[in-house]
N, C-alpha and C positions, 0 to 999 in steps of 0.2 A: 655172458657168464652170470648165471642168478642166484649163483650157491655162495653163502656167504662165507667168512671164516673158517669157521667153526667144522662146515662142510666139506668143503674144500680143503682141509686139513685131515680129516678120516676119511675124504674120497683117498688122497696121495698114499696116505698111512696103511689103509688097506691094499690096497693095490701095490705097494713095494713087499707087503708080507707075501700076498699072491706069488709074487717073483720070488721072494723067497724060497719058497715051496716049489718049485721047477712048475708051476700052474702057468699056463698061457694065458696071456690075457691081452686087451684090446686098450686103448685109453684114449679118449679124442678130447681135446679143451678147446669149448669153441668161444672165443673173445670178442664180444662186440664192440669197440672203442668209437662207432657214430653218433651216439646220443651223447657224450660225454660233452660237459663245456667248462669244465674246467683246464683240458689241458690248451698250451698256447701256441703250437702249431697246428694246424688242420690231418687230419689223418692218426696224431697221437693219442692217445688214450691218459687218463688217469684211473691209475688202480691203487688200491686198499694194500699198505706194506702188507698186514696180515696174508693178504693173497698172494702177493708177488711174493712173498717167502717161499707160500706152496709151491707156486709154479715152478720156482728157483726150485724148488727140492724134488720137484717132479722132473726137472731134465730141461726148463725153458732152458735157452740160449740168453747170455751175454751178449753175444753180436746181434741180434735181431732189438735185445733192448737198448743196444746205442746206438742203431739204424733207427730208430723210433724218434728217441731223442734227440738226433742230431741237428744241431743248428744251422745248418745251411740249406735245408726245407728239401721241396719236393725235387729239385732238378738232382740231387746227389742222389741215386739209387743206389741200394743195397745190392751187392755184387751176390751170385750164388754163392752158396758154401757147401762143402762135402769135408765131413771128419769122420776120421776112422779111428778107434780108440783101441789102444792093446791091454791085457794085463802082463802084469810081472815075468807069468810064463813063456810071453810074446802071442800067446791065442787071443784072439778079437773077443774084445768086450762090449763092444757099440759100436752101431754105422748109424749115420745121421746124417741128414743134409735141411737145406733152409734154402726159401729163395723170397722174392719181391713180388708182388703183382699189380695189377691195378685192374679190374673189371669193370669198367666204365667209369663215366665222367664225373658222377653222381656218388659214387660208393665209395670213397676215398682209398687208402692205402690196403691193402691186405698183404700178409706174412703169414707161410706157413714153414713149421720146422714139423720134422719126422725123426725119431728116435729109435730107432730098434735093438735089443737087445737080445740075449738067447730065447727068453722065454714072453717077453714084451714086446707089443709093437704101441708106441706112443708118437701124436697129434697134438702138436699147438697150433691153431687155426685161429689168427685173427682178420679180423672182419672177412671171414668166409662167404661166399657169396650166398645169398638167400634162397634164389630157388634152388643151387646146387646142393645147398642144405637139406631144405624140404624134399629132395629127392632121394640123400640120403636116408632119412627116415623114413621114407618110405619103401626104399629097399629093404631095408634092416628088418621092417616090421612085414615082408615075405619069406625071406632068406636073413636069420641072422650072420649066417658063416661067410657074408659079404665083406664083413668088415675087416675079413683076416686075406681079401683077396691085397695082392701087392699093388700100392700105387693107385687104391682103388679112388681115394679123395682125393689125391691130385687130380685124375683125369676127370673126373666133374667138376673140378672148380675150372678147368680148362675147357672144356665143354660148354660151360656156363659166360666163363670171358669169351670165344668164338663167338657164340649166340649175341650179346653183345655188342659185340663191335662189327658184328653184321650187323645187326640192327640199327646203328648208328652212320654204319656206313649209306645202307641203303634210304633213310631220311634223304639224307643230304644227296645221294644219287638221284632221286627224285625232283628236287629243289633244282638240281645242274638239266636235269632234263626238259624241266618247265623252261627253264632261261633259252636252253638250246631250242625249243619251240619257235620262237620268237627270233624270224629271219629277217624281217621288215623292219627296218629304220623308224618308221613311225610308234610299233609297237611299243618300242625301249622307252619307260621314263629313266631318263638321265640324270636323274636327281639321287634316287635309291638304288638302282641295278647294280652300278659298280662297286657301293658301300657292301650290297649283297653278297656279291660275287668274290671282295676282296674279303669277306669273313670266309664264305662257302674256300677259298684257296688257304685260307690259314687253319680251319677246319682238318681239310685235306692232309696239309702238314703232319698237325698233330692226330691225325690217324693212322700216318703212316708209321709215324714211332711208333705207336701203341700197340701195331700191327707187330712190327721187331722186335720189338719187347717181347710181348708175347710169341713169337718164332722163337727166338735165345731162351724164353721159358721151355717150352717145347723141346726142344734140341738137349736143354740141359736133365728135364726129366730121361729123356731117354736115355742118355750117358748113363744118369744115374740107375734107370732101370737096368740096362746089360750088367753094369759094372755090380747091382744087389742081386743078380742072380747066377753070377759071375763066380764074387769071391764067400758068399753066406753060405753054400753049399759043399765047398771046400773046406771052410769053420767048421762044419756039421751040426748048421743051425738048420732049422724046418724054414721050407717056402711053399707059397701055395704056388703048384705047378698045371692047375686044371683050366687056369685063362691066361692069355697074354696079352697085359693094358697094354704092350708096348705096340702091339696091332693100333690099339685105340689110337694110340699117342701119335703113332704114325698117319693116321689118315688125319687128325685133328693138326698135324704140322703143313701138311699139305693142304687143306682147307684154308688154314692159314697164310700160307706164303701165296696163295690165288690172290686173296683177299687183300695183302701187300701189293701184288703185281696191278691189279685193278684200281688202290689205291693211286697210285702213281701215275695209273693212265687217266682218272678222272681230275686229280691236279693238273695235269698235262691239257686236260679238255677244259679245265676252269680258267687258266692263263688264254688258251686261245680266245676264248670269249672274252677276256676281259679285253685282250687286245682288239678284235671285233670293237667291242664299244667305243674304244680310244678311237679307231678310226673310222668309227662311222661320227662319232664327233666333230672331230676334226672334218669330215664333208658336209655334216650340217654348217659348221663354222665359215667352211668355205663359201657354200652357197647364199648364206646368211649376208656374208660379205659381197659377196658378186651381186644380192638385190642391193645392198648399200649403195654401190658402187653405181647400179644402175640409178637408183633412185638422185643419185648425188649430180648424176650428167645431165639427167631431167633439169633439177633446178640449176644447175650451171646455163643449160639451156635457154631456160627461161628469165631467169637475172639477164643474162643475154639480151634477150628479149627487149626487158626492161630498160637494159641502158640504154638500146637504140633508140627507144619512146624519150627516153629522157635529153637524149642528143636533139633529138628534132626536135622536140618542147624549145629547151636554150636555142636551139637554133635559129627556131621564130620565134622567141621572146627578143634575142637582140637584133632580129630585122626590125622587130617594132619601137624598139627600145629608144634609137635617133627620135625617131618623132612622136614617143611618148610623154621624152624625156622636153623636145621643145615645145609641145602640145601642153605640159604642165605649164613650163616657164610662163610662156604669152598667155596662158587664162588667170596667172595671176592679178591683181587691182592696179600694177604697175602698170600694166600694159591696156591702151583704151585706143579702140577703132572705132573712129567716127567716121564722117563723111569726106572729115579734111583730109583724114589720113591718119598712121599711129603714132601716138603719144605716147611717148615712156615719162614715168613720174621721176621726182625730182628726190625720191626716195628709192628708187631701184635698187639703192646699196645695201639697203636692209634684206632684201633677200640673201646675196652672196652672203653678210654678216652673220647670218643667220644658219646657212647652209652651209658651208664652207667647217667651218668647225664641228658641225654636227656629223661630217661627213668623215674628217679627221678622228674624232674620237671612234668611231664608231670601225675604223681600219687600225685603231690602234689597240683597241680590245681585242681581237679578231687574230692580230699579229701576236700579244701578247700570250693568249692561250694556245696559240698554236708553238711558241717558241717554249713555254712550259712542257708540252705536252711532250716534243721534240728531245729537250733535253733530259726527262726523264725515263723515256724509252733509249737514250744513250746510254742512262746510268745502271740499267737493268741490263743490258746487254755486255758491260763493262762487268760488273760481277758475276755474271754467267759464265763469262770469259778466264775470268781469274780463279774461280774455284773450278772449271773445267782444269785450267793449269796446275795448280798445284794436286790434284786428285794425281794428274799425270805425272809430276814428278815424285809424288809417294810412291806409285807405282813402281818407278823407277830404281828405286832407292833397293841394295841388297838386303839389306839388312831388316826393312820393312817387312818384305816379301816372307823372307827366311822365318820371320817370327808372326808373322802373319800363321805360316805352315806350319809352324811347330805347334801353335793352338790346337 
């Protein structure tokens, strides 16, 4: 909307005189609230009181501006609305309706209400979609008496979300088809595919709302179409009878609900693959483990191996050991062979003295580290043992459990 005040005050002003006048006339207010950064939920707009007066005075909706507002953000949608206004006489003075939309993921919120009166058909259009836009202007400027066709800017703004979310749909079908390529185990990196795949299924999800959403839009325009050419003709108000968008609406409900059903089946194909991956995981894991395993009997094997070298070692280290052990003693200075025969010195006791104690400390260190070593692997096993127990009897305990579960 680029008209300021001022304008937007003699647009409304003029245009309620028109009705005055029994003159027909057209009225569309197209709102763009995406550039806006003032307001503080995404999707809302901030507008100029001076304007929102106008619009108020032009026929905007109350309920569309506290679906705008409202603080519980995007998941609360604006339900459809249909109002039918009487006069005094009980003859129909206004049919109107409003609904929600969303046309992609990128375009935030859009609200369109529709106001028609005997000699008025009035359009609040926010954030209307862009190209459905530019294509209305482009009709208009072949055919203006387009704009007096019924129901004709809904079906392009619907026209426009389809296009859309097919678009967005088939992205990501693409994406699901690449993955589906890839049948070989080696192909997959296991690092990114699943992160992929678990976005490409959350994707899906939120497609398939957007999909129902837009069906329930569909569904609800059409209501409303039967039901505006239903009871305005019985008023004996004018309708244009030379097109039926309700043709359009119908095959753009049915485009849609494919598009639903296809949704559903490509989630469905995104779950199986992810599952694929889990277990092809899980058999790389396995095989992974079975080289472990083999590798692990290898060296078992071989240690193997090792002790038996090491048994024979000791085995002839203590065949030699007798007469290594008396081969040291007798080459000691105590001990002298001569011709006469051997002589032991009259100092021989220095040896034992000598050895004797060196032999003691040295089994006594030996004992000592080993008796440390022993009773601190007791103490280790003893508190393993004791907090294994009490974990088990918290377990136990009802009362534990019970508030364990209420957390």
């Amino acid at each position: 909307m680029n008209a300021s005040d001022d304008q937007l005050e003699e647009i409304v002003s003029n245009s309620m005189l028109d009705e005055a006048t029994g003159a027909s006339c057209f009225k569309a207010f197209f709102i763009n609230t995406l550039q806006t950064n003032s307001a503080w939920l995404p999707g809302n707009f901030s507008i100029r009181p001076g304007s929102l007066q106008s619009l108020r005075k032009a026929g905007l909706s109350g309920y569309i501006l506290s679906a705008i507002w409202k603080q519980t953000g995007y998941w609360a949608k604006m339900g459809n609305h249909n109002h039918t206004a009487k006069n005094e006489r009980g003859e129909m003075a206004s049919f109107g309706f409003s609904y929600r939309y969303v046309c992609g993921w990128d375009t935030g919120i859009s609200f369109t209400q529709f106001l028609r009166t005997h000699h008025s058909r009035t359009y609040f259009c926010i954030n209307y979609p862009c190209l459905a836009f530019d294509r209305f202007k482009s009709y208009l400027q072949h055919n203006p008496k387009l704009a007096y066709r019924e129901f004709f800017l809904d079906a392009l703004a619907a026209d426009d979300s389809l296009d859309v979310w097919q678009t967005n749909i088939g992205k990501r079908r693409e994406m699901l088809l690449g993955h589906e390529r890839k049948y070989e185990g080696e192909h997959f990196d296991f690092n990114t595919a699943p992160r992929e795949l678990h976005r490409l299924s959350r994707d899906w999800h939120i497609l398939g709302q957007d999909c129902r959403d837009l069906l329930a839009q569909l569904d609800f325009l059409l209501a409303m179409y039967t039901k505006y050419m239903a009871i305005l003709p019985e008023a004996g108000w004018e309708v244009e009878k030379s097109s039926n968008t309700d043709e359009s609406l119908a095959v753009y409900r049915s485009m849609c609900d494919n598009l639903e059903r296809w949704t559903a089946v490509y989630k469905d194909r995104t779950n199986l693959r992810i599952n694929l991956l889990f277990h092809l995981a899980n058999q790389r894991e396995s095989r992974t483990n079975t080289e472990i395993a083999s590798s692990t009997a290898i060296v078992a094997e071989q240690t193997q191996r090792d002790s038996a070298s090491m048994i024979t070692i000791a085995a002839v280290t203590m065949f030699f050991l007798p007469g290594t052990f008396v081969s040291a003693i007798l080459s000691t200075t105590f001990f002298d062979y001569s011709d006469n025969g051997l002589h032991v010195s009259n100092k021989w006791w220095i040896l034992l003295a000598a050895t004797l104690p060196l032999t003691i400390l040295v089994f006594g260190i030996w004992l000592s580290w080993r008796y440390f070593r022993i009773k601190k692997r007791n103490q280790e096993v003893q508190t393993g043992a004791e907090n294994h127990k009490q974990v088990r009897d918290w377990k136990k305990k009802p009362s534990a459990v019970s508030n364990f579960r209420g957390r």
